[in-house]
C-alpha positions in Angstrom: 177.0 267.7 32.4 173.8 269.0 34.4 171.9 270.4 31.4 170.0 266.8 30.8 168.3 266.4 33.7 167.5 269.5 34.1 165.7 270.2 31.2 162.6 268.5 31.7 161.8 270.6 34.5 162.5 273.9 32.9 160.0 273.3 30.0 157.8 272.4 32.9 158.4 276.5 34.3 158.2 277.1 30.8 154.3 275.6 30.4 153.7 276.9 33.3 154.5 280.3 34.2 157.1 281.0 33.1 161.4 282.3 33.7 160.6 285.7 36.7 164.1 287.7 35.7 164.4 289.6 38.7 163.9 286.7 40.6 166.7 284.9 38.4 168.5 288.3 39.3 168.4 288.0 42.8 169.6 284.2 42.9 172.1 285.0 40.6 174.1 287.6 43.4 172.9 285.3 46.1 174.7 282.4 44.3 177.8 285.1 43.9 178.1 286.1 47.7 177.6 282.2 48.5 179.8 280.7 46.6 182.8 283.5 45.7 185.7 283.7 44.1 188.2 281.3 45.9 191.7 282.7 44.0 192.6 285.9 42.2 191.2 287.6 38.7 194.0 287.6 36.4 193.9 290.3 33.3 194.4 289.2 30.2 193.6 292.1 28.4 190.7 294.0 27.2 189.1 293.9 30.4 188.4 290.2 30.6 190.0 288.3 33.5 190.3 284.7 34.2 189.8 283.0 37.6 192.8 281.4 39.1 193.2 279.2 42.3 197.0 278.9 43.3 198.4 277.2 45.6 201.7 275.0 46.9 205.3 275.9 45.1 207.2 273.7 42.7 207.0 273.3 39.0 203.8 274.4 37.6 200.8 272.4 36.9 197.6 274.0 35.4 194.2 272.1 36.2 191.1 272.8 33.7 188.0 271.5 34.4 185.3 270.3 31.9 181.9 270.8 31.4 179.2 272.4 34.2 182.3 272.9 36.4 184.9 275.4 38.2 187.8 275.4 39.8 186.2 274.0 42.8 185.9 270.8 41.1 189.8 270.7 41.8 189.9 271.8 45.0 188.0 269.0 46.5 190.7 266.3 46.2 193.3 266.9 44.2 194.8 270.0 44.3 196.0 269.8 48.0 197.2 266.3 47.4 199.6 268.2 44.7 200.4 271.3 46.4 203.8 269.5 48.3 205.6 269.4 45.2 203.9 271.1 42.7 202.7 275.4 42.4 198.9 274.3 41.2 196.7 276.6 39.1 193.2 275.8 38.9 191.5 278.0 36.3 188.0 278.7 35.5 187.0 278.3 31.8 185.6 281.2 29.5 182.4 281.5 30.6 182.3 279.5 33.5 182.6 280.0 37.3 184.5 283.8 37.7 185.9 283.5 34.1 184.8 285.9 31.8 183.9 285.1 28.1 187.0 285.7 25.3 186.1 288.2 23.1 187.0 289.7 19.7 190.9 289.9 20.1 191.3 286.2 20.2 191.5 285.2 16.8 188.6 283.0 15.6 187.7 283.4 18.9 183.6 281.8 18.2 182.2 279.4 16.3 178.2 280.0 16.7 179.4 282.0 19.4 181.5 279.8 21.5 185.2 279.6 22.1 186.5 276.8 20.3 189.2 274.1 22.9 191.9 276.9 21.0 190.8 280.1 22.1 190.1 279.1 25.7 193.6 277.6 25.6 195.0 280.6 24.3 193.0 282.5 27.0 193.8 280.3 29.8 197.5 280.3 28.9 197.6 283.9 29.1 196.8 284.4 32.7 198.8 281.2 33.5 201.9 283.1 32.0 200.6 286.2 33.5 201.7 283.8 36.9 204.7 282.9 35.7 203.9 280.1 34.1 205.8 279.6 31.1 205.7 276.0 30.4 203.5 274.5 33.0 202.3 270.6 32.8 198.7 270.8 31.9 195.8 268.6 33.3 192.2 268.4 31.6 189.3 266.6 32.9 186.0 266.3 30.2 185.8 269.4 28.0 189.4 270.4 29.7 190.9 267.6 27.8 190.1 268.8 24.6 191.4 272.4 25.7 194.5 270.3 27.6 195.1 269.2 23.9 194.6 272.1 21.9 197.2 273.6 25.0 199.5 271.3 24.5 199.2 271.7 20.2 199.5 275.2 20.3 200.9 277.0 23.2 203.7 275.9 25.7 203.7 273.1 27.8 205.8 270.3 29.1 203.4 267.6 29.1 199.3 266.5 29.3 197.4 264.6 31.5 194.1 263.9 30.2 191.2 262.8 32.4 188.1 261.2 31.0 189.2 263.5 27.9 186.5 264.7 25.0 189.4 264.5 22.8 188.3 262.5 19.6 185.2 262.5 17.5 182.3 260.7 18.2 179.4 259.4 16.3 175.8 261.1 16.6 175.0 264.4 18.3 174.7 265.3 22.4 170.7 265.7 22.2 168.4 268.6 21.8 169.2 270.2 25.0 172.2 271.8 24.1 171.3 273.0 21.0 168.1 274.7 22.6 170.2 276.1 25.0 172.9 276.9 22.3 170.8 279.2 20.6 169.9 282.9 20.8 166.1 282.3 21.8 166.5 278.8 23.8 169.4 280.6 25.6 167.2 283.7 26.6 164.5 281.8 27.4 165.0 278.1 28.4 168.2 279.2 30.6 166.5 281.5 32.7 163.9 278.4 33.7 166.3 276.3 34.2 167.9 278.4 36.9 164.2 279.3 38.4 163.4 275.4 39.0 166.3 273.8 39.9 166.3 272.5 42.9 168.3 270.6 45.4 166.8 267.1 44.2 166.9 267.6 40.2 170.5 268.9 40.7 171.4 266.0 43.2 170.6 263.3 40.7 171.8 264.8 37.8 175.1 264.8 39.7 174.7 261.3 40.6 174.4 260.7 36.4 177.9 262.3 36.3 179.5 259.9 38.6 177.8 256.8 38.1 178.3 254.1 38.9 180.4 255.4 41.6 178.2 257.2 44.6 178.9 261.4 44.7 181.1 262.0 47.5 180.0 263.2 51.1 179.9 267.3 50.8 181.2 267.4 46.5 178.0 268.9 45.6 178.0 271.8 48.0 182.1 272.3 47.8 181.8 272.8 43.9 178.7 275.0 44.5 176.4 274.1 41.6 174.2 277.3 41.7 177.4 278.7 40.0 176.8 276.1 37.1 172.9 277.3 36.7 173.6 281.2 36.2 172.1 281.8 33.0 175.4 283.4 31.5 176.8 280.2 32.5 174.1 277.6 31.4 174.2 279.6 27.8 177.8 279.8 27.7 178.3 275.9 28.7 175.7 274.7 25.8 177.1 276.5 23.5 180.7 275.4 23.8 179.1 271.3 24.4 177.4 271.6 21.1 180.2 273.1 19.0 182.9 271.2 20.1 182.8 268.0 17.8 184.2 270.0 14.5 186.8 271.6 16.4 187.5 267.8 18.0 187.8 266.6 14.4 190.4 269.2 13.6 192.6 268.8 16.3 192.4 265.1 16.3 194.3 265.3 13.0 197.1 267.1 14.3 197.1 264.6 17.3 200.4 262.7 15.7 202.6 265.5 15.5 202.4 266.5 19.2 205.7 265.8 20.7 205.0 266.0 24.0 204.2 263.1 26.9 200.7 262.7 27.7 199.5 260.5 30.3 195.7 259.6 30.0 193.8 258.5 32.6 190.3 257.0 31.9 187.3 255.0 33.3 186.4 251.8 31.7 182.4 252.1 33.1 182.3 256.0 31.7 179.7 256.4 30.0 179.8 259.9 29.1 182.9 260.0 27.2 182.9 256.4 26.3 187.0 255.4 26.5 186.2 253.1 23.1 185.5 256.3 21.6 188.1 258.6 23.1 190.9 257.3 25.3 191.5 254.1 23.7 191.7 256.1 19.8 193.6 258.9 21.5 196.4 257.4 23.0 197.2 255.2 19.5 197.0 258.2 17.7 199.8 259.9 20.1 203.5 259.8 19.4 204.5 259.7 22.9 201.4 258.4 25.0 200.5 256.0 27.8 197.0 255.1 28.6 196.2 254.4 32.5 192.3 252.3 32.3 190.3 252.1 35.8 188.3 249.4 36.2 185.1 250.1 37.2 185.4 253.9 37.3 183.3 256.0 35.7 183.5 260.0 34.4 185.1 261.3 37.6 188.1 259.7 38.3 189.5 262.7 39.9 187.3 262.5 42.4 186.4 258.9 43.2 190.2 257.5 42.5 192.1 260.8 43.1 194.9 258.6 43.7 195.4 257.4 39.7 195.2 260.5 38.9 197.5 262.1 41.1 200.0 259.4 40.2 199.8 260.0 36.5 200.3 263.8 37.1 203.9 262.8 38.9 204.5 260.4 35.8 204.2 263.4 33.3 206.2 265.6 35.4 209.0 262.9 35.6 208.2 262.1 31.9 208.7 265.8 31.3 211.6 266.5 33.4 210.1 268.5 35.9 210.8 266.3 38.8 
């Protein structure tokens, strides 16, 4: 989650002179020819279309990524490790990377005018059967664990694998940031500076919060291509999902013992972003049919620094499942 550290040096623009649009314009379709769509735009109706990476053959297995993120995030070290045995679909959230926002046909589709984990699920799982997947395995890192779980509550699947999942409630709030950037002004304002002063070193270290206390791998940054992350759209769209997510958390977390499904989770025991006291720990004692995988000394981005785990859990909950 990028939108801390990068903060400070948006009210700075802000003080000083100020968000230039068409400059914010122009970045915006450089960041676009850049860093483009790496899959295909799948319709899902009214106009809006998801972005979908696919690749390998095999049983299906959908990858959702969390906060700040896109499909790339996936494509760095996991999906190919899959791709042998498995037909991988990494898709871009509502909102995020290529995806575009869900709109007034999904029912109760915004709370403060951001898609609740169940209406990106029910958007996501409409271009994944749109593939042909009809009961895929579902993987959520972050954010994408709450919208793994509301998936796997909801809409078909043969099994979860959640990855440093935001799946229970928490105490407290996630800091003014997000609610500034949440709302109507903040979000026409604040984002636009945001994407005018961000530079290479505020976005460098605010990655290296996200991965701590593991260092960010050679070449992640540039791979995932952050400047998608700091499109305005995006940076509104990505606040306003963070800071509405906790009631919609508190919902689904008391539906969590009737999910018959198996979910392998996979967590950190040094991430401090979604502490696993708070989440993985509750989550998997809450679960029927759970089994809780803890990495010593990992932090928030196990799929990256200990793709390994990760990988391995995904085969469990395939063989759990019966897919393999």
């Amino acid at each position: 989650m990028t939108v801390r550290a990068l903060l400070g040096a948006a009210l700075l623009a802000l003080a000083g002179c100020g968000a230039d649009d068409r400059g914010t314009t122009r970045r915006a379709a450089g960041t676009d020819a850049a860093y483009p769509p790496i899959g295909r735009l799948v319709d899902v109706g009214d106009g809006r279309q998801v972005h979908a990476y696919v690749t390998g053959s095999g049983p299906d297995v959908v990858l959702i990524h969390g906060a700040s993120g896109n499909v790339r995030d996936w494509t760095f070290r996991v999906a190919d490790r899959l791709s042998d045995r498995y037909r991988v679909i990494a898709l871009d959230r509502p909102g995020l990377g290529y995806t575009d926002r869900a709109g007034p046909s999904y029912e109760g589709a915004f709370t403060a005018r951001a898609e609740s984990p169940a209406v990106q699920a029910e958007m996501l799982s409409q271009a994944a059967r749109a593939l042909g997947a009809e009961r895929p395995l579902v993987v959520g890192h972050s954010y994408g664990g709450a919208v793994a779980m509301a998936w796997g509550l909801d809409r078909p699947a043969a099994g979860l694998v959640v990855v440093s999942g935001a799946t229970m409630p928490w105490p407290g709030g996630l800091g003014p940031q997000y609610a500034v950037l949440g709302s109507s002004v903040g979000g026409a304002v604040l984002a636009p500076a945001i994407s005018a002063v961000a530079g290479r070193g505020i976005v460098d270290r605010a990655v290296q919060v996200i991965f701590a206390p593991q260092p960010v791998p050679e070449g992640y940054v540039d791979h995932l291509g952050v400047a998608l992350t700091l499109r305005p759209p995006t940076l509104r769209a990505n606040a306003r999902q963070i800071n509405t997510l906790r009631p919609h958390v508190v919902e689904m977390s008391r539906r969590y013992p009737t999910l018959d499904l198996p979910v392998e989770i996979v967590h950190g025991d040094a991430d401090e972003i979604v502490p696993p006291d708070i989440h993985a720990r509750p989550l998997a004692e809450v679960l029927p049919d759970a089994r809780l995988t803890m990495l010593p000394g990992i932090g928030h981005m196990p799929h990256q620094v200990a793709p390994d785990a990760v990988v391995a859990a995904i085969d469990r909950a395939a063989r759990r499942a019966g897919l393999r």
